[in-house]
C-alpha positions in Angstrom: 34.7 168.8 110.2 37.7 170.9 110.6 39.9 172.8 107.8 42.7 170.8 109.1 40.6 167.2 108.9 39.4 168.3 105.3 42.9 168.3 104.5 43.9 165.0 106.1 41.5 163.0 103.8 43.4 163.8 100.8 46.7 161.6 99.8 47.7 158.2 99.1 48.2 156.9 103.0 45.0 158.8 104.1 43.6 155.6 102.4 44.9 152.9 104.2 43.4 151.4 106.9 44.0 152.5 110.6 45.5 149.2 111.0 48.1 149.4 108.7 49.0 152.5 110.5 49.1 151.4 113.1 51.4 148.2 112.3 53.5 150.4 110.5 53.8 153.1 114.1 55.2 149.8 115.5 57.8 148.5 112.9 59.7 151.8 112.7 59.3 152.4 116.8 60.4 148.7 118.3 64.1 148.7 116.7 64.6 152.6 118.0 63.6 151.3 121.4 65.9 148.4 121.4 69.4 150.9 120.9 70.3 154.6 122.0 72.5 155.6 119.3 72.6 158.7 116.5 72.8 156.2 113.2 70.0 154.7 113.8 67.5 157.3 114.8 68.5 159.8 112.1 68.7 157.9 109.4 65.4 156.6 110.3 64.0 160.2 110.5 65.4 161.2 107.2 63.2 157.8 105.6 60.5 159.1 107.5 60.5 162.8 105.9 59.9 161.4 102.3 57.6 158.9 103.7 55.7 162.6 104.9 55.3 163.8 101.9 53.0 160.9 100.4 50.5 161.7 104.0 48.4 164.6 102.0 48.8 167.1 104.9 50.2 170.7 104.3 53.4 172.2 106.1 51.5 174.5 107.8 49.0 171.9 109.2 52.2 170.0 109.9 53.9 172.3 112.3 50.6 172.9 114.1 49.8 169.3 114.7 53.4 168.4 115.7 54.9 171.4 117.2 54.4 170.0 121.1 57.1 166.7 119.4 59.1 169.3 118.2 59.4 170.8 121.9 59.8 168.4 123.6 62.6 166.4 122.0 65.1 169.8 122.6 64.0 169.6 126.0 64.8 165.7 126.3 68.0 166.2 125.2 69.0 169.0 127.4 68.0 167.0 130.9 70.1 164.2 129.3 72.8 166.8 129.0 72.9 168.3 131.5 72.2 165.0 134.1 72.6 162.0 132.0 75.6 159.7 132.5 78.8 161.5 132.5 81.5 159.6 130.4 84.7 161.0 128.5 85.7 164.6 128.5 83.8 166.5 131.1 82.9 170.1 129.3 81.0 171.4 132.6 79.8 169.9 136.2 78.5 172.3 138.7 76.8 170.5 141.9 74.2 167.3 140.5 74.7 169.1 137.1 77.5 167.5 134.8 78.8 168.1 130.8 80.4 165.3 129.4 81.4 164.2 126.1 79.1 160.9 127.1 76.0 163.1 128.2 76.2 165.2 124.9 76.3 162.0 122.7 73.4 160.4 124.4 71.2 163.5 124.6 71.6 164.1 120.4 70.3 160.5 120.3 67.7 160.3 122.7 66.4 163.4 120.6 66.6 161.8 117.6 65.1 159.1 119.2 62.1 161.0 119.6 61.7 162.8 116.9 62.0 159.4 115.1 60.0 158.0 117.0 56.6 160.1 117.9 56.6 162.4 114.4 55.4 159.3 112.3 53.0 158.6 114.5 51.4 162.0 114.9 51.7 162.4 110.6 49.9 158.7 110.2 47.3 159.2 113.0 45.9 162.7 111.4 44.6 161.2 108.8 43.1 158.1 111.1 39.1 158.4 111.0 37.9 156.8 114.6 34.9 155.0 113.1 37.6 153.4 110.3 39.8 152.5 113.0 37.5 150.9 115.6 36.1 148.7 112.3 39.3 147.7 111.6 40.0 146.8 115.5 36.9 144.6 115.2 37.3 143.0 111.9 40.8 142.8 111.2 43.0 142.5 114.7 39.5 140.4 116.1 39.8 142.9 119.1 36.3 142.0 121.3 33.3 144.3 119.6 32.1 145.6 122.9 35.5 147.1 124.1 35.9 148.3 121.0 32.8 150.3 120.4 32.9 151.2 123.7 36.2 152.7 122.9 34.8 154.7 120.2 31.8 156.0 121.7 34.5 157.3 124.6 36.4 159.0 122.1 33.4 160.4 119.9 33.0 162.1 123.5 36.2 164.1 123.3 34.8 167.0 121.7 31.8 167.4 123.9 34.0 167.4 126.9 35.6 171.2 125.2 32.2 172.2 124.6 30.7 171.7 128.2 34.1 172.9 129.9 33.1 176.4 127.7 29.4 176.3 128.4 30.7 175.7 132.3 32.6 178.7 131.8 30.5 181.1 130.2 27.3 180.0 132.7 29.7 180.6 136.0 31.0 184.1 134.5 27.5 185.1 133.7 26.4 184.1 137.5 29.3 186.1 138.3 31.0 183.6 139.9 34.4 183.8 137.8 35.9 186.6 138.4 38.5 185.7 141.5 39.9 182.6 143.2 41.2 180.9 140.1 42.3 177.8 141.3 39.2 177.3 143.0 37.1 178.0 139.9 39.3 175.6 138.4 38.5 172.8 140.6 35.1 173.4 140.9 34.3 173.0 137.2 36.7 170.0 136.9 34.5 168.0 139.7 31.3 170.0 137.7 32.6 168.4 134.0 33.2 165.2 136.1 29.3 164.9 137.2 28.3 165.8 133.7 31.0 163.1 132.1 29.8 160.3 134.5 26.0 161.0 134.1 26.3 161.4 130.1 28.5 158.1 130.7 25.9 155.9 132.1 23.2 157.2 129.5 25.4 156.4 126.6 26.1 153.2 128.0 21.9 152.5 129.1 21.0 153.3 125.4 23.8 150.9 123.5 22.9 148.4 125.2 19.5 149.1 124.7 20.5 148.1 121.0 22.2 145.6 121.3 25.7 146.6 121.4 26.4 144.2 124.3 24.8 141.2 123.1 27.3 137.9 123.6 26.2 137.4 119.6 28.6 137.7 116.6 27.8 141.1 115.1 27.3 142.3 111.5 29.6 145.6 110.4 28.1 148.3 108.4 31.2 148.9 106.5 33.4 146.2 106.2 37.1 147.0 106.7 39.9 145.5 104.2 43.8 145.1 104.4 44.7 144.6 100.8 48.0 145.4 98.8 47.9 149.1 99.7 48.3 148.5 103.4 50.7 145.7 103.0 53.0 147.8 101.2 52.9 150.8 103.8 54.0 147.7 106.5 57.2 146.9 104.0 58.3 150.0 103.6 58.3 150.4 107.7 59.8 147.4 107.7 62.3 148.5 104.8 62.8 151.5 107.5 63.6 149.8 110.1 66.4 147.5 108.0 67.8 150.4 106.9 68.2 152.6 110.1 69.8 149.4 112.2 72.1 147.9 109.3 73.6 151.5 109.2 73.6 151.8 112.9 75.4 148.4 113.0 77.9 149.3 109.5 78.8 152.0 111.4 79.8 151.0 114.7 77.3 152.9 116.7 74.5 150.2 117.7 73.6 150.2 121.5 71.5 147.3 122.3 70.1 148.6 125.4 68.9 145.4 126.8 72.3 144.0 126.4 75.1 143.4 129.1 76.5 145.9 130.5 
């Protein structure tokens, strides 16, 4: 276990199930997918910064597991810029690429959007333990337990995949076979890491069912997973989120139902 996991077990929502997480992920995301507008998105984000503070995870550890969010909202909002729907004033326009007060307005919100959207779900999932989650899949949500597991054995996989891609690379170097032709190194230990993924695959898969993982039989749960008063109050106060960023999206004129008429 990493520095950075060590620190995402500590807090009041590194407690709650995965579920709830999950659920909650989904109340504050649906309504900002519904409407495009400013309001809405950045009032939500400013809810979602004190709702931060209670996840147990440093500023430091914070920037380096969100930083590629905080990239690639800017960058959103620019393409909307600069090729979005033009509407209003237009600021610039040179050949496909056009400035308008329209493009401007709907780029600051589709990078609120974002932000609002994806920096919740990256704060609650650091503290998510797979094995919690998949129990929680199984016992709460009633998700099948063989697509489950199998999910979690995939994922338990992860880390061995960055271990063999290095052991790849330091057994090619040392044959001497990694010193030119990049791209062709490249592809040769991607189809190399796909031989090794597909062989480990099938042996995984041999020895679970060797136990009885795909047995057609109810199964027992060595920890059993609850959804008490704890995880029903992280779902209000995404709920409570959600109420909030619309009514003052809707007070204030802005809402854009984007499944509406036109």
């Amino acid at each position: 276990m990493t520095l950075l996991d060590t620190h995402a077990r500590v807090g009041v929502v590194a407690k709650i199930n995965p579920v709830a997480k999950l659920g909650v992920s989904a109340l504050i995301a649906i309504p900002l997918i519904l409407t495009l507008d400013v309001v809405s998105a950045a009032v939500a984000l400013g809810m979602e910064c004190v709702l931060f503070l209670f996840a147990g995870i440093g500023w430091r550890e914070f920037w380096i597991r969100t930083w590629p969010v905080w990239i690639a909202a800017p960058l959103t909002g620019v393409t909307i810029a600069l090729y979005g729907e033009a509407s209003g004033a237009i600021y610039f326009e040179w050949f496909v690429v056009r400035v308008s007060e329209g493009s401007l307005t709907l780029a600051l919100a589709t990078m609120f959007r974002v932000l609002a959207i994806a920096l919740p779900s990256v704060v609650l999932f650091i503290t998510v333990d797979p094995t919690d989650l998949a129990d929680g899949l199984a016992q709460i949500v009633k998700l099948p337990a063989r697509f489950v597991l199998g999910a979690l054995a995939g994922l338990r996989m992860v880390g061995l995949f960055v271990d063999d891609w290095r052991a790849l690379e330091l057994a090619r170097r040392a044959r001497g076979v990694a010193d030119r032709g990049r791209v062709r190194r490249f592809a040769g230990m991607v189809f190399a890491l796909l031989v090794l993924s597909i062989r480990r695959g099938a042996k995984l898969a041999t020895a679970m069912e060797a136990r009885g993982f795909g047995a057609p039989v109810p199964r027992t749960w060595a920890r059993e997973s609850t959804f008490g008063g704890r995880e029903w109050a992280l779902l209000l106060v995404g709920a409570l989120i959600s109420a909030v960023a619309v009514t003052a999206a809707v007070m204030a004129g802005s809402w854009n139902f984007i499944l509406g008429p036109e």
